[in-house]
C-alpha positions in Angstrom: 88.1 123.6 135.3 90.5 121.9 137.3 93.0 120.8 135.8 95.0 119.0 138.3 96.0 115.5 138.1 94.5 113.2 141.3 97.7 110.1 140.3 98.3 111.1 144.1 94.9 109.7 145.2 94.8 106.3 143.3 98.0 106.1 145.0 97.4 106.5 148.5 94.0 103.7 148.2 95.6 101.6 145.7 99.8 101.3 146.3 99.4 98.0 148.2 97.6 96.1 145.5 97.8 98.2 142.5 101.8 99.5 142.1 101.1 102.0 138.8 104.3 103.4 138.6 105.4 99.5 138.3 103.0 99.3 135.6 104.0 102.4 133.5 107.5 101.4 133.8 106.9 97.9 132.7 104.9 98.7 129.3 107.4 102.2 128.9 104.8 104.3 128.5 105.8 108.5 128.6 102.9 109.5 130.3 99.6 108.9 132.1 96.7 111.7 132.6 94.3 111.5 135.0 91.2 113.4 134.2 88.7 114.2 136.6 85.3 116.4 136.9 83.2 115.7 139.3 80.4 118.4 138.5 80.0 116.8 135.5 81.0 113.2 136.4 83.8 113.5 134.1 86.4 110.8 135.0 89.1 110.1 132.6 92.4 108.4 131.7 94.7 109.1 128.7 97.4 107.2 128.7 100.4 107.7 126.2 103.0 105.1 125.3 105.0 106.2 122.6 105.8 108.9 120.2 108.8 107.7 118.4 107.0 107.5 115.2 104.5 110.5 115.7 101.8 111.8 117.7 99.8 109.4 120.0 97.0 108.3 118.6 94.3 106.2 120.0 90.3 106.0 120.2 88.6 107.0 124.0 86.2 104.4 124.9 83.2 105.0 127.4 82.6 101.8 129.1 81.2 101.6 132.7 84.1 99.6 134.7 84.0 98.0 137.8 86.8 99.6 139.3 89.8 102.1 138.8 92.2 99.1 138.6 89.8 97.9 135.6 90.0 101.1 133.7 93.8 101.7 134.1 94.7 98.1 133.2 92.8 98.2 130.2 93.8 101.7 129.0 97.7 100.9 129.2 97.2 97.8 127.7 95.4 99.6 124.7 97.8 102.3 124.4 100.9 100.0 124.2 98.8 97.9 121.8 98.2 101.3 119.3 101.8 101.5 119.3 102.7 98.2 117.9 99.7 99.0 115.3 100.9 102.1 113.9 104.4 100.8 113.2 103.4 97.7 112.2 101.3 99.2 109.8 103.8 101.6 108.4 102.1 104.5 109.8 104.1 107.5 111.3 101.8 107.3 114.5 102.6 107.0 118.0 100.3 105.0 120.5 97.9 106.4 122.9 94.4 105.9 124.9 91.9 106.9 126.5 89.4 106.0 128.8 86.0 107.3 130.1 84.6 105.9 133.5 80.7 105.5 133.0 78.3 104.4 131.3 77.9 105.1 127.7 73.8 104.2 127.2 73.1 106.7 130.4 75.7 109.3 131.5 76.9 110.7 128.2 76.7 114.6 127.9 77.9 117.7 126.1 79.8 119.0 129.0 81.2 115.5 129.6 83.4 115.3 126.4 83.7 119.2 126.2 85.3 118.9 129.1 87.4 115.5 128.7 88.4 117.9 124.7 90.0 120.5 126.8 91.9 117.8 128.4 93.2 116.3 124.9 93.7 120.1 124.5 95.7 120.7 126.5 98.3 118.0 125.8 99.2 120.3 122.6 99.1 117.8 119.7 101.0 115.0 121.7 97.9 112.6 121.7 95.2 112.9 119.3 91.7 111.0 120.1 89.4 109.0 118.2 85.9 107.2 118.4 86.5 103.5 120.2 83.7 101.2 121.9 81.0 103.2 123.5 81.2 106.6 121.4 79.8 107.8 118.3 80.3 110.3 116.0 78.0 113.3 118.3 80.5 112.5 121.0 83.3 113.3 118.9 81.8 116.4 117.4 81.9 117.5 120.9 84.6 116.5 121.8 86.0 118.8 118.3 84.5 122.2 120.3 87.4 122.1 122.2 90.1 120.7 120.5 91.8 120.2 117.1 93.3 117.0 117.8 90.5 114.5 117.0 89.9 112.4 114.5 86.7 110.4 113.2 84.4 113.5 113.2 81.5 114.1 110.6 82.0 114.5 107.2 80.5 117.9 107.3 83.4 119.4 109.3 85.7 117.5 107.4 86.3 114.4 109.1 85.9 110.6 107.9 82.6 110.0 109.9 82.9 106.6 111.6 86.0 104.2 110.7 84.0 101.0 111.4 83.5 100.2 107.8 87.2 100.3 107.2 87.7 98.5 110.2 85.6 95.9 109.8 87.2 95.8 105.8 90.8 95.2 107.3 89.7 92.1 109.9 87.6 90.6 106.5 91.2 91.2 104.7 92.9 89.4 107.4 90.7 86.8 108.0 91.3 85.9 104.5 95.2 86.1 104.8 94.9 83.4 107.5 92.4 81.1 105.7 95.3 80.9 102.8 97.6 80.2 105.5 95.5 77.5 107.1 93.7 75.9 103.8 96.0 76.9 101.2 93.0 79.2 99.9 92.1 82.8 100.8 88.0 82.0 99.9 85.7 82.2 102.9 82.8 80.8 100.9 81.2 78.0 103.0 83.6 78.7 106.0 82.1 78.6 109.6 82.4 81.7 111.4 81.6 82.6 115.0 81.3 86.4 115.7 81.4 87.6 119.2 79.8 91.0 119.4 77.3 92.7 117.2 78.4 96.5 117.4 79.9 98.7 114.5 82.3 96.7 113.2 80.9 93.6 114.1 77.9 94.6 111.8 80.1 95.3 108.8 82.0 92.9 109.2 78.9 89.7 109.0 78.4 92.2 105.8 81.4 91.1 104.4 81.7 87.8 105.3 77.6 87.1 104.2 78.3 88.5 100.6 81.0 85.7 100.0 78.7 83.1 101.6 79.8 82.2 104.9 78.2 80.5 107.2 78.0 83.0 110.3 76.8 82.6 113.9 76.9 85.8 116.4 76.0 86.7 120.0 75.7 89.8 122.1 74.5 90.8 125.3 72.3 93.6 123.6 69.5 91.2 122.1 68.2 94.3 119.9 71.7 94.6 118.1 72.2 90.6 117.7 68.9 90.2 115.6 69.4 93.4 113.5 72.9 92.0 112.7 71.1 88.4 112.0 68.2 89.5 110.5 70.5 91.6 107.9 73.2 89.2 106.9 71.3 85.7 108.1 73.6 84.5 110.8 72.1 82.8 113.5 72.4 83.6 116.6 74.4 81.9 119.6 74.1 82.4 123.3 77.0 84.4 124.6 78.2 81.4 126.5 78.0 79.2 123.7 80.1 81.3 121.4 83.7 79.6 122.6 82.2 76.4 122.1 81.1 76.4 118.7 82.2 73.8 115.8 83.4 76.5 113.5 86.4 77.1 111.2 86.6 80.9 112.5 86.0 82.7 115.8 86.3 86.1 115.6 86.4 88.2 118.9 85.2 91.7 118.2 83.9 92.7 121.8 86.0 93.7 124.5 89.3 91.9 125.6 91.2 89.8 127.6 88.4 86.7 126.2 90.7 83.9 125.1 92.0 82.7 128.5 92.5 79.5 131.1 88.3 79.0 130.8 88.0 79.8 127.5 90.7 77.9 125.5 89.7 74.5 126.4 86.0 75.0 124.7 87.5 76.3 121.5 86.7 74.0 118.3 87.9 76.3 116.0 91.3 76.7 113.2 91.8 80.1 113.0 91.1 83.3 115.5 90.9 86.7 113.9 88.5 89.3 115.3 88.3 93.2 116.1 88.7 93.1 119.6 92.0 94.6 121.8 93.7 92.6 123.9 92.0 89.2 123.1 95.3 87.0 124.8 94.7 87.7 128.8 98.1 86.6 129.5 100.3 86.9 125.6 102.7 84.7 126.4 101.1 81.3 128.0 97.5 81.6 125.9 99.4 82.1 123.6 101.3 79.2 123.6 98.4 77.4 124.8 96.4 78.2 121.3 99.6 76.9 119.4 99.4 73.5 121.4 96.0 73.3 120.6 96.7 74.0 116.9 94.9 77.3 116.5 96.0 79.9 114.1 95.8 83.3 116.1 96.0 86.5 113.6 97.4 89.2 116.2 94.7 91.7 117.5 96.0 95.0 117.1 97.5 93.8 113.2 94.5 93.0 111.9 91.6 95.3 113.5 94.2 98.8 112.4 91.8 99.7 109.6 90.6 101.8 112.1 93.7 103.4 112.9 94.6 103.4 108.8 91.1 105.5 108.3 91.7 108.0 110.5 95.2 108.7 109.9 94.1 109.0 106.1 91.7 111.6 107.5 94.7 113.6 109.1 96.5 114.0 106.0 93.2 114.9 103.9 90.8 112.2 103.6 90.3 109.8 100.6 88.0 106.9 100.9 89.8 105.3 98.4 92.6 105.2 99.9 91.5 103.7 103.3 90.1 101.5 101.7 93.2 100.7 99.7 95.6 100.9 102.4 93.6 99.0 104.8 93.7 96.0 101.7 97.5 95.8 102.8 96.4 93.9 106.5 96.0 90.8 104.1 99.7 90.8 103.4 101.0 92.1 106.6 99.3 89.6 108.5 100.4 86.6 106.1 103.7 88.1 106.5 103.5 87.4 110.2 102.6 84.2 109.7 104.9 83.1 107.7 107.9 85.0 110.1 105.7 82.9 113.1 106.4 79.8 110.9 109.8 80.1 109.7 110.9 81.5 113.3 108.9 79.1 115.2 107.9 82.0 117.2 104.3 82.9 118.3 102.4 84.9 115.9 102.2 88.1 118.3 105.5 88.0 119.2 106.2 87.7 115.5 104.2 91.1 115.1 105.9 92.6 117.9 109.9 92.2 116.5 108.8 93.2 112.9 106.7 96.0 114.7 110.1 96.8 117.0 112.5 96.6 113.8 110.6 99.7 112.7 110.9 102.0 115.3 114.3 101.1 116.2 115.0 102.2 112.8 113.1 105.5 112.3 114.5 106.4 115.7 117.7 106.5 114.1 116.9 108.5 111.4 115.3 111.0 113.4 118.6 111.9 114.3 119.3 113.5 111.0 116.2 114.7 109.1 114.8 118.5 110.5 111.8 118.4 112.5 108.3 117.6 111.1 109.8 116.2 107.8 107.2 113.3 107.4 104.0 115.2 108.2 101.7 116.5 106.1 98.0 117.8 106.1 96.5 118.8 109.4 98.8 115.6 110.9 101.9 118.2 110.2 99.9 121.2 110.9 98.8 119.6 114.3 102.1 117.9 115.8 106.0 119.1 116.2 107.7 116.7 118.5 109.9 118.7 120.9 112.8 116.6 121.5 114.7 117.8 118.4 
């Protein structure tokens, strides 16, 4: 296997329209792998931000970009994102990603994620995968022939199985947090919700949401997953390009990102936004802003869609389902929280996330300095990591 890294070749066709090294600098991420197979058609990007708190963690995804650009945009973008979730969730995590170039319905193999496991591999504990869009369970179970340092496995080699459920539980948490916020009550009973996407989490989540009686409208571009997620929770369903424009109380992105932008903020008809999805804002600071000036409530992405995160971690230090669950109840309080900090500070609500997210690492960096190596691992977490920089 060839285990070089080809950085050098998206350089030499990219360097006068894409600077990387700009981009890496600019989000402070450690380190950037560039895996690539061709027998196999294995290509590859792992991207890890920060390790301040821990090991980086983050999901792969399969998901058959356009381009290079596309891929290493989005897989920064989510690594700096699991970052911010693992401290803002009190997790001792650090963030990472990674992406696979293909498509998931038609190129998947055994060798492919073999192959893309002795990669994790061979990063020795410093980034630890997990299942994102466009994997399953199978995928990961190969992926576990090679390496130790995965998460979301089966339960029969003693994983959690897929975090979707728990996921899906944490956004339904949040969402709740944000209708107190915005109504003065936390019931969703009767409440107009707009789901966009109709995957794993998306499904659990209409679960949720359709045992407390709201009203729920969903689209997808895979007609066969739409009306299985209709048929089973009664929501009707929307034409993808009608989603934005719906009359609704919610919308809740829980596709892919960069969706709440110049085109799509003018249709919005909505109070609140709160969904699964990464990297919903395209630009953070000016939609952003534009969502407060058109009096939307926006619960930060990568706050309230960690139940994901929560699962798996609870998996590394000897799985409880319980305690997922419980754990993942907390997004209710740490999302108000940001709210309220949003309010008080008259900040925006992600840059709210992101100092309370900051405050934390500042201050475990500083205690680092004193306690002994590994002292806040457990379970196969401390079996699996020892940060070298002591």
């Amino acid at each position: 296997m060839d285990q070089s890294t080809t950085v050098k070749g998206i350089e030499e066709e990219t360097s006068s329209d894409f600077p990387l090294f700009d981009r890496i600098e600019s989000r402070e991420h450690e380190q950037v792998v560039v895996c690539s197979e061709p027998q196999i058609g294995l290509k590859a990007i792992i991207a890890i931000h920060d390790t301040t708190l821990g090991p980086a963690l983050g999901g792969v995804r399969m998901w058959n970009y356009n381009n290079e650009h596309e891929a290493m945009r989005d897989v920064l973008r989510l690594s700096r994102g699991m970052t911010y979730k693992a401290a803002i969730s009190g997790l001792n995590l650090g963030g990472g990603k990674a992406v696979i170039i293909g498509d998931p319905k038609t190129e998947k193999s055994e060798a492919l994620f073999r192959a893309f496991g002795r990669y994790v591999d061979g990063l020795a504990g410093r980034y630890i995968t997990a299942e994102d869009v466009g994997i399953d369970v199978q995928d990961m179970e190969w992926v576990h022939m090679e390496t130790k340092y995965v998460t979301g496995i089966p339960h029969y080699l003693g994983g959690s199985g897929d975090p979707s459920p728990v996921t899906a539980y944490g956004v339904y948490m949040g969402m709740k947090a944000c209708t107190q916020k915005a109504y003065g009550s936390d019931s969703l009973s009767g409440r107009k919700i707009a789901i966009q996407g109709a995957g794993h989490v998306s499904s659990h989540l209409a679960e949720y949401l359709s045992n407390e009686n709201a009203e729920l409208y969903i689209s997808d571009i895979d007609e066969e997953k739409v009306n299985e997620v209709a048929e089973n929770t009664g929501a009707t369903v929307v034409d993808p390009e009608d989603i934005y424009g719906l009359d609704v109380d919610i919308f809740s992105p829980c596709a892919l990102g960069g969706i709440i932008n110049d085109d799509t903020i003018s249709q919005f008809k909505c109070d609140i936004i709160a969904g699964a999805a990464n990297n919903v804002l395209d630009e953070e600071n000016r939609h952003g802003q534009m969502l407060v000036d058109h009096g939307i409530l926006y619960a930060p992405d990568y706050v309230i869609n960690a139940g994901g995160l929560i699962n798996v971690f609870c998996e590394l230090e000897g799985y409880h389902r319980d305690r997922a669950y419980k754990q993942a109840s907390r997004i209710y309080d740490t999302i108000y929280d940001i709210l309220t900090y949003a309010e008080n500070n008259e900040t925006l609500t992600f840059q709210a996330s992101n100092v309370l997210a900051e405050k934390r690492i500042d201050s475990v960096q500083r205690i680092h300095q004193i306690y002994a190596p590994n002292s806040n691992f457990s379970g196969r977490l401390g079996e699996m990591y020892m940060k070298d920089r002591y």
